[in-house]
C-alpha positions in Angstrom: -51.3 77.3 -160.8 -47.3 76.8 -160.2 -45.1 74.1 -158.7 -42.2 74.4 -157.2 -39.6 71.3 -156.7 -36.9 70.9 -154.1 -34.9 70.4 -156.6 -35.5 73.1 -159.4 -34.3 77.0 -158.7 -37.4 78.8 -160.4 -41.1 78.0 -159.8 -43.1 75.8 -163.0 -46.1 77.4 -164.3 -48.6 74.6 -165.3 -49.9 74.3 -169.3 -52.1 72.0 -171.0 -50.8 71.4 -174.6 -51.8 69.9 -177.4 -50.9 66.9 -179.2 -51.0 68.5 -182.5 -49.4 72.0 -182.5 -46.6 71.6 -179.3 -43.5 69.8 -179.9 -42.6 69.4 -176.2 -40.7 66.6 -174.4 -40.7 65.5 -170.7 -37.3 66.1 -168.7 -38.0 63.4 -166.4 -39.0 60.5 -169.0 -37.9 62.0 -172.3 -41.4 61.3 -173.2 -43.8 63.9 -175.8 -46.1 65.7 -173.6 -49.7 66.4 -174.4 -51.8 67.3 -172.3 -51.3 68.4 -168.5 -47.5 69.6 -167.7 -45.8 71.9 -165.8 -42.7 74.1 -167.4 -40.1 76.3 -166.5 -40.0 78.5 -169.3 -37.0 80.4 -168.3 -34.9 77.1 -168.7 -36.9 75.5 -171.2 -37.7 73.1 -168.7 -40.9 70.9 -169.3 -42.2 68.0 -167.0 -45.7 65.9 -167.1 -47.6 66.6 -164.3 -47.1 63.2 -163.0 -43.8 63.0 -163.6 -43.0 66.9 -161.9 -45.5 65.4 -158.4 -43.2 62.5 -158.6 -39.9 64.3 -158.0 -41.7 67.2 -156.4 -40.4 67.3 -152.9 -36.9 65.2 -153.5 -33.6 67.5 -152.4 -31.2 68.4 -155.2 -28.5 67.4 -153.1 -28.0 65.1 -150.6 -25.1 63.8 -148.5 -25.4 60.0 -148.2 -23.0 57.6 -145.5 -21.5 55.4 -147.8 -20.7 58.2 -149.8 -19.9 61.0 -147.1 -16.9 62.3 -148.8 -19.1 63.9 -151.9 -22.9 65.1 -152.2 -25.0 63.4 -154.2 -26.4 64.9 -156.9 -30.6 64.4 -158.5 -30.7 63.0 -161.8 -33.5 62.6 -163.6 -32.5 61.6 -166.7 -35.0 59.0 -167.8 -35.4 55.4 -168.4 -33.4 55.3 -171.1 -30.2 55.8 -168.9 -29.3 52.5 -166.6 -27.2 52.0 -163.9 -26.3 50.0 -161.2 -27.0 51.2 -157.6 -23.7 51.4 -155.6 -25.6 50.1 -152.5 -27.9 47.3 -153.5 -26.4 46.5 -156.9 -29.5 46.1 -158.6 -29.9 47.7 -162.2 -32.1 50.2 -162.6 -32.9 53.8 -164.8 -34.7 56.7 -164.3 -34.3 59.0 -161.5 -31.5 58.5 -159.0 -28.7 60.5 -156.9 -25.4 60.3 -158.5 -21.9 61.7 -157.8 -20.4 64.5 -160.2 -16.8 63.7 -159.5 -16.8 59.8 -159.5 -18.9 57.1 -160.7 -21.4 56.5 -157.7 -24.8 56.5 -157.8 -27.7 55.4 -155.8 -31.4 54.4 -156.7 -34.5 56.4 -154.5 -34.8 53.2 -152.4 -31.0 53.1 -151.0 -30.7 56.9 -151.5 -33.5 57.5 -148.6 -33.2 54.0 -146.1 -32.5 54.9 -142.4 -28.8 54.1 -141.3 -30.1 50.8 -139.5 -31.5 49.7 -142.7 -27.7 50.0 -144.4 -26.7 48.2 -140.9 -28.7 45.4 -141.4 -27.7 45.0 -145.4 -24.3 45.1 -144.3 -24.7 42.6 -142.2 -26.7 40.4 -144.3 -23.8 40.8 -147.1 -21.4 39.4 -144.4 -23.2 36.5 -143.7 -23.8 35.6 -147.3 -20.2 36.3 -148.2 -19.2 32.7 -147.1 -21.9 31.4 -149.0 -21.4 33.1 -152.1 -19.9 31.0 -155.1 -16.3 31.7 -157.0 -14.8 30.9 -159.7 -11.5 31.2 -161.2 -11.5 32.4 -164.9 -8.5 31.8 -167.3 -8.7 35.1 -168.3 -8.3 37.1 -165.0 -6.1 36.6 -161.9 -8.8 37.3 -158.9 -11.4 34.6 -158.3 -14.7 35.7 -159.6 -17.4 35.9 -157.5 -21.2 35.4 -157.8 -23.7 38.7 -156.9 -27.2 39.7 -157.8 -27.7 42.6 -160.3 -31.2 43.3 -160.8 -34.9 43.1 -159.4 -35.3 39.7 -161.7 -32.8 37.8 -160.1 -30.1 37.8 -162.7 -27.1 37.1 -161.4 -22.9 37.4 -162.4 -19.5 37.0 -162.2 -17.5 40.0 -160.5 -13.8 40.5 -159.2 -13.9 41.8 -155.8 
């Protein structure tokens, strides 16, 4: 039984190891596998099953409209590797599209939203801008202003 992702040249061959004897880690999670996983043994590639289905049909590349000047690139390079989304400026880790030539990246969610749902947050952003809170800090010229930056409603100070 193979796999073949979108996103991944060669096809994965699927293997069932064992906790004991294989010393294998997951690409996607950086997890050990045991048990079920599919690998590309030509480029020492190894997935879970789970996590290979997850990312499965997703593009290597994409072009994105707020980034139209570069393609975005698939990362999957685990949960140990956080960033903020350029679109929705929440935190997040694990999988995401990034750029190669500057620092721009974008979770699943923004990646893959229809044009009118980038619209609408635009518009939304507008209307909040009046009703977002500054401050001016001793130790920089702008006025700081206040933006959400993650899915728990944390929130900070940035220069615009």
């Amino acid at each position: 039984m193979e796999i073949k992702l979108a996103s991944h040249e060669h096809s994965m061959g699927y293997h069932c190891l064992d906790d004991e004897t294989d010393d294998k880690w997951c690409e996607k999670c950086t997890e050990k596998i045991c048990g079920a996983a599919y690998a590309c043994v030509r480029c020492e590639l190894w997935l879970h099953e789970l996590c290979a289905k997850a990312i499965q049909y997703l593009p290597r590349e994409i072009t994105h409209p707020l980034h139209s000047h570069h393609h975005l690139m698939l990362d999957w390079s685990g949960p140990f590797a956080p960033f903020t989304c350029d679109l929705c400026l929440k935190i997040s880790s694990g999988t995401n599209y990034t750029c190669c030539r500057c620092a721009f990246d974008l979770d699943l969610v923004c990646a893959f939203a229809s044009s009118d749902d980038h619209v609408a947050r635009k518009k939304r952003q507008r209307s909040n801008a009046d009703r977002k809170q500054a401050m001016q800090h001793y130790c920089h010229i702008h006025p700081l202003v206040v933006y959400k930056y993650s899915n728990e409603g944390e929130h900070d100070y940035n220069c615009r």
